[in-house]
N, C-alpha and C positions, 0 to 999 in steps of 0.2 A: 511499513517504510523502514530505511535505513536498513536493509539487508544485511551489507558489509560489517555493522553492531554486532546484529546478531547472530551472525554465522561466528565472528571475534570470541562472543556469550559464549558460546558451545567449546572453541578450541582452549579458552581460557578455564572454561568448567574440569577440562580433561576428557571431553565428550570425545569415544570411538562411534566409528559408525558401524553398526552391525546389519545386517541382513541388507542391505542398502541396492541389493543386484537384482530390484525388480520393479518392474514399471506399475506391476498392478496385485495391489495385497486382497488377500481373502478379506469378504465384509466391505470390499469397495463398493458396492450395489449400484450407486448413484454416476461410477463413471465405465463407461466403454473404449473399447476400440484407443484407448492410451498410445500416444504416442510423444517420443521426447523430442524437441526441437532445438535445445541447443545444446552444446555438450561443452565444458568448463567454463571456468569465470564465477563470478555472480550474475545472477539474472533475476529479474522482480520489477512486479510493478506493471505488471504488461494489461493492457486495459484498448479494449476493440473499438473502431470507429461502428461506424451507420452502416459500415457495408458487410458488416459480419467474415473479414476475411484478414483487413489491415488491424495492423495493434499496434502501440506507442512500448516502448519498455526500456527500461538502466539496467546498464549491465556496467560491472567493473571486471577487470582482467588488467592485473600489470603484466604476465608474459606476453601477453598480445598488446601491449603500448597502451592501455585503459586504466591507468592510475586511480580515478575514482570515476565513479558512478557520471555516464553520458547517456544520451537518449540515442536511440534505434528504433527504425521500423522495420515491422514484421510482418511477412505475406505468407498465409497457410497454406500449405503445400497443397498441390491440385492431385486427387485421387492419392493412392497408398504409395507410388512411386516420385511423387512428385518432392521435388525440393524444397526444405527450407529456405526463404528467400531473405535476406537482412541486410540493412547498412546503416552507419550510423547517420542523426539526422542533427546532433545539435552541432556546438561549432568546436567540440575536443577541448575547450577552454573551465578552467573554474570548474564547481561541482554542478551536476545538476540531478535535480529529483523530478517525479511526478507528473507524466506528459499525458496532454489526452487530444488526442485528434478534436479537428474544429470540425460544425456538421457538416462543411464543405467537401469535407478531406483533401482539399489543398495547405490544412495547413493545423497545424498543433500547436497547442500552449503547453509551457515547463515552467520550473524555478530555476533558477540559473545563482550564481555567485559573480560568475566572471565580471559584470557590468560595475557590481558593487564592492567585489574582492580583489578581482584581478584575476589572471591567466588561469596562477596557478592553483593546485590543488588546496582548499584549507583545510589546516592541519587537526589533527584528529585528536582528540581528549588525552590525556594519561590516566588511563584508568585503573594502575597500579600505584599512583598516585592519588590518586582520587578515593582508592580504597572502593569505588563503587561500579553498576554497570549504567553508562547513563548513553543517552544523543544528543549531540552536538545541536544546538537551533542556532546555524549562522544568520549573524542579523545581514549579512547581505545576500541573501536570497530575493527575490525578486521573481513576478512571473511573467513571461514574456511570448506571444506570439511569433509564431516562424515558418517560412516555407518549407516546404521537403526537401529542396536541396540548402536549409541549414540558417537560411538568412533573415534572423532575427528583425522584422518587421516594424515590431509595437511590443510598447511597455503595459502591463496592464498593471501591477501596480510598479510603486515609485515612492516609499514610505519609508521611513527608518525603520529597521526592525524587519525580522521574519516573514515571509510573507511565501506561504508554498501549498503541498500536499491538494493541488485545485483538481476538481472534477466537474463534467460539465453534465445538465440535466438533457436524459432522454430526450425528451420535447425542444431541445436547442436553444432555449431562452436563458439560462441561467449557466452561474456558475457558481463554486461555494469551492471556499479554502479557509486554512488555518493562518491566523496572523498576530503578530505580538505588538500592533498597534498604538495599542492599549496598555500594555508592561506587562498582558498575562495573556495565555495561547488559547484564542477563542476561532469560533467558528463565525464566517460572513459572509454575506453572500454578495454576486453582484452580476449586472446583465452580461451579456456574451459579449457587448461591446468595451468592458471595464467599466460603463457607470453604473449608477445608484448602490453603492457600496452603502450595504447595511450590516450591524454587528449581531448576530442572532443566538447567542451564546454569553450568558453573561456569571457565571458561577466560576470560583477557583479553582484551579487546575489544569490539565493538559486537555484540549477538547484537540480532534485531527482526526485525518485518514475518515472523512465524511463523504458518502454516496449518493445521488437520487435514488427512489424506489422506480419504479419500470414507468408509473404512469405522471412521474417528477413533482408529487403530492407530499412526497414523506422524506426524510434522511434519517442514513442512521452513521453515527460515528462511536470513538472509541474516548473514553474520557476518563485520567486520573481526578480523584476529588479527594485532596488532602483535609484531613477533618479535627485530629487533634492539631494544637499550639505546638507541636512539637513538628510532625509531619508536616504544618503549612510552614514553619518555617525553613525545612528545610529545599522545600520546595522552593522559595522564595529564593531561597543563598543559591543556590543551584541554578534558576533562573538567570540572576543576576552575571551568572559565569557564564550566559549563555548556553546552560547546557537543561537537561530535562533527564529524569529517571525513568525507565517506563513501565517498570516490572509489576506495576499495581493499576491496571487498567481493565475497566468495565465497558460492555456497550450499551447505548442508545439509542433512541429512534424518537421521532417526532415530529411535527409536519412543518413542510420547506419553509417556513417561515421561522421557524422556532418555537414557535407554541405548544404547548401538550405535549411536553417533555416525560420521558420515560426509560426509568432502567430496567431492561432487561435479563442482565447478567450480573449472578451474584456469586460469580466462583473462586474470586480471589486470583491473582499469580495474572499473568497477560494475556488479554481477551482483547482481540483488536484486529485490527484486516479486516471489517465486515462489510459486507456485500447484503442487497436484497437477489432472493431465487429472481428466475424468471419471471412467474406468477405473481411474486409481490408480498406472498405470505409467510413467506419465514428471512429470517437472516443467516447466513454462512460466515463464519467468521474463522479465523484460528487462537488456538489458544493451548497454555501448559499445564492447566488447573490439576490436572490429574498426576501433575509429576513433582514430587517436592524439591528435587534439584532443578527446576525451573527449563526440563528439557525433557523429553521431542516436544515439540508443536504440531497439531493434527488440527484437521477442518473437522467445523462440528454444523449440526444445523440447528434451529432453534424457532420459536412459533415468534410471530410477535409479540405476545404476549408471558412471556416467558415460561413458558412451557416447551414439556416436547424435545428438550436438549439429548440431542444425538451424535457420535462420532463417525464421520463415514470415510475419515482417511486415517491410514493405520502405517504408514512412513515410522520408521526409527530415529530420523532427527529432524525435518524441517518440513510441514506442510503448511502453506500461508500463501496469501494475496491470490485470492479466486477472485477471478471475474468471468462473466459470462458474455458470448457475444448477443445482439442486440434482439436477435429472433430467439434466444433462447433453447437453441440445441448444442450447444459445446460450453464448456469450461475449458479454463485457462488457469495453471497457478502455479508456483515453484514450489520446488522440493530436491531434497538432498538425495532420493532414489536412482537407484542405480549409477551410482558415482563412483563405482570399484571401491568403495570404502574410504575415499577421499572426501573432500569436503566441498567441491562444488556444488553450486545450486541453480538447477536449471529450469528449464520452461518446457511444460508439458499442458498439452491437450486431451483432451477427452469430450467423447456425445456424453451430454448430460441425460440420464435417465431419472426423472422427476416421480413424486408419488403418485400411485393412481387416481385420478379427478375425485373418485371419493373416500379420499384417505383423510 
């Protein structure tokens, strides 16, 4: 989440983009037949309905009138000739993050600002002030249902405080988001209609950006856990400013209920964006563990059990937010490849090519 950060991270590091002029690096194994879908802007977040063709995603572009990040849907081009098809779906107002089609696919949930902020865009950290790299958690975020032509519906929450980053479980009964309900950033879940909101995340730190597994038994998300008196404090002050760090995050998995919690990643630096494969047995995530100036980000794979950590995207500055569509033959994720050595981040497809059954 928050793309527009951290492409910011990179420009503000002194990040060049090198080798960036190619859709598909040696050592990809896991992706085919690549092809890019949208070409400038920010793009991210793009996550497929039931029908394995539509996808929900935020893009930001001010040369094309996109101040901050709004929701669009996307329709996979038909054969190799066929067009990218797109428009925007939310209402152009306020920020919005994190949309996922309903199982109807008449109709998608977001977070939104506008209801609670207003119009306009809200304004973004000073992070030269700040001295740090952090994200914004606007307490008026709100998640809200909407038609495809834009017309926000239903409130699903209505809470003071954050309330965003929702995915909805395969099987169509659930939903789970992140929310500061509470004064700290847990995970909760709740039915597809907005009732029985339960809190299933109860430890300090940043819990977010959480998934079903393919058969909606398990989740797995991305979690800071501040440990000394020194780090929970300033987690705290940072909080209180509304805002969050997120440069120290690990993943997890554990079943939809919250129970049988478990870390799986212990690599230090930002491990986050995960996804489960199609099969259900590994996680996909992105992460910089491997770079001490906290850049590129590459997709890695990983067992559930923490084993088996593998890299299979090999990008020079940004590979993040894979998702897969619902049958399990394509991925979807952004990345900074091929962007003439500028810094746009786009959206790209690929057939997934999974291990062999006995691997």
């Amino acid at each position: 989440m928050r793309l527009l950060f951290l492409t910011t991270l990179l420009l503000a590091a002194g990040y060049c983009s090198q080798a960036q002029d190619s859709l598909h690096y040696p050592g990809e194994k896991h992706f085919k037949n690549i092809r890019q879908l949208s070409f400038g802007g920010d793009n991210a977040e793009a996550y497929f309905g039931w029908d394995n063709r539509h996808f929900t995603y935020q893009r930001t572009d001010p040369q094309s009138g996109i101040p901050c990040d709004q929701i669009f849907l996307g329709t996979l081009p038909e054969g190799k000739k066929g067009q990218f098809e797109t428009r925007m779906v939310s209402t152009g107002k306020g920020r919005t993050t994190c949309a996922y089609l309903m199982p109807d696919m008449k109709h998608f949930l977001y977070a939104t600002t506008q209801f609670g902020g207003g119009d306009a865009c809200p304004p973004v950290p000073d992070k030269k002030k700040l001295k740090k790299y952090v994200w914004p958690i606007y307490d008026s975020y709100d998640i809200v249902v909407a038609d495809l032509k834009g017309k926000v519906l239903k409130h699903l929450t209505n809470t003071p405080g954050y309330d965003a980053e929702a995915t909805i479980s395969p099987d169509g009964k659930k939903i789970i988001f992140t929310s500061m309900r509470n004064g700290d950033l847990d995970l909760y879940t709740m039915n597809i209609d907005g009732s029985d909101v339960r809190q299933i995340t109860h430890e300090l730190g940043y819990d977010g950006g959480a998934w079903f597994s393919p058969d909606s038994k398990k989740i797995v998300w991305r979690a800071s856990r501040p440990k000394t008196e020194e780090e929970q404090k300033e987690y705290k002050d940072l909080l209180a400013q509304g805002l969050v760090m997120p440069t120290n995050m690990e993943v997890y998995v554990a079943n939809a209920d919250g129970s049988d919690v478990k870390q799986i990643t212990f690599l230090a630096g930002a491990n986050w964006a995960p996804n489960f494969t199609p099969d259900g047995k590994k996680i996909i995530f992105a992460s910089n563990h491997e770079y001490p100036r906290g850049f590129p980000f590459n997709l890695y794979l990983i067992n559930l059990d923490g084993t088996g950590l593998e890299r299979i995207s090999h990008d020079g500055g940004f590979d993040a937010f894979p998702a897969f569509t619902p049958d399990g033959k394509k991925i979807i994720f952004s990345s900074n490849r091929n962007n003439g050595g500028g810094h746009a981040t786009n959206l790209f497809i690929a057939d997934w090519v999974p291990y062999p059954k006995n691997h």
